[in-house]
C-alpha positions as MATLAB code, in Angstrom:
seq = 'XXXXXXXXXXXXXXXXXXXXXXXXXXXXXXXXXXXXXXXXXXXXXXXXXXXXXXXXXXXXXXXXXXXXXXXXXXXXXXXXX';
ca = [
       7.442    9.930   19.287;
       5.407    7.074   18.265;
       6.685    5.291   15.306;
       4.553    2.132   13.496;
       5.548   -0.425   10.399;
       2.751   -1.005    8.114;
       3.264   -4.051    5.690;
       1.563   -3.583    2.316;
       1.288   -6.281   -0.089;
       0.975   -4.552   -4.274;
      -0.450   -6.952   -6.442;
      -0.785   -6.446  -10.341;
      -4.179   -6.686  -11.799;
      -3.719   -7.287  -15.177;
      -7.074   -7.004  -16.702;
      -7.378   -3.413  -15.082;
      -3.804   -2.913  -15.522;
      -3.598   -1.503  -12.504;
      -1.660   -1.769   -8.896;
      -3.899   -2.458   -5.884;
      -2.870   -2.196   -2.612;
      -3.981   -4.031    0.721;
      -2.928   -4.374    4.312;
      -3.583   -5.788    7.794;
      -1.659   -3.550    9.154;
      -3.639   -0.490    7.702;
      -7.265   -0.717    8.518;
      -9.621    0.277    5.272;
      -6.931    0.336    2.977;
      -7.439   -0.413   -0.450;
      -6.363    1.512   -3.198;
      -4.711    1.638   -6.784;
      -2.878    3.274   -9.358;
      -0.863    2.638  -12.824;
       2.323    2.585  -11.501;
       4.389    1.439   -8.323;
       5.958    5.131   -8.282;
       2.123    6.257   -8.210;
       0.825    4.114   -5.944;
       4.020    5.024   -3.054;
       2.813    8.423   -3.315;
      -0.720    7.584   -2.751;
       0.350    5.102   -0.189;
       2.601    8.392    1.932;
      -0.832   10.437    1.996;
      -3.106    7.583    2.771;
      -1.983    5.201    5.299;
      -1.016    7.998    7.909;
      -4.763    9.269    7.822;
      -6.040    6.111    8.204;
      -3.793    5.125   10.682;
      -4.874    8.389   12.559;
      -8.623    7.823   11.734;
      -8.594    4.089   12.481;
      -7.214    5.390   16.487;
      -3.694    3.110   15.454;
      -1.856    6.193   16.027;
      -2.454    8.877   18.084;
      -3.663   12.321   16.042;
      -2.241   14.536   19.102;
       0.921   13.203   19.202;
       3.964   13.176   16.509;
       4.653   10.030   14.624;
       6.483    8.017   12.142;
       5.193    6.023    9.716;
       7.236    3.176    7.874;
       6.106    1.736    4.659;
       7.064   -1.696    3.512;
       5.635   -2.241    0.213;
       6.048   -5.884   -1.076;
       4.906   -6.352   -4.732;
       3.881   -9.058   -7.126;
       3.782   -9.805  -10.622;
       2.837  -12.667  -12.507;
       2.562  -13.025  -16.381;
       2.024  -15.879  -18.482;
       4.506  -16.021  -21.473;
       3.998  -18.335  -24.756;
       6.776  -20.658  -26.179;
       6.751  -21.380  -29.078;
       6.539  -25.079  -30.440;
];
């Protein structure tokens, strides 16, 4: 069985107030959703197709796919004088 790691970084886009995903590991991905919950589900569908269309993994032979999903948030917050 062939079993792969894909790092995936999440980064919060605040003006779209959205989730968008990117990796190295997972050629052509790029994707996004409202939530982190949301965008894990997306994330189980997507990155084994393109792993198998990308030739990373074999499609004729059964694999494992591990997802690390690293996020980020960053908000500015006001203090009062």
């Amino acid at each position: 069985m062939h079993q792969i790691v894909c790092k995936i970084g999440a980064v919060w886009d605040a003006s779209a107030k959205v989730w968008t995903a990117t990796s190295v590991d997972v050629p052509g991905l790029a994707t996004e959703a409202d939530t982190l919950e949301d965008l894990t589900q997306k994330l189980r569908v997507i990155v084994p197709e393109l792993l198998q269309l990308n030739h990373v993994i074999p499609i004729d032979q059964a694999s494992t796919v591990a997802i690390e999903l690293t996020s980020h948030r960053q908000e500015w917050v006001e203090i009062a004088a």
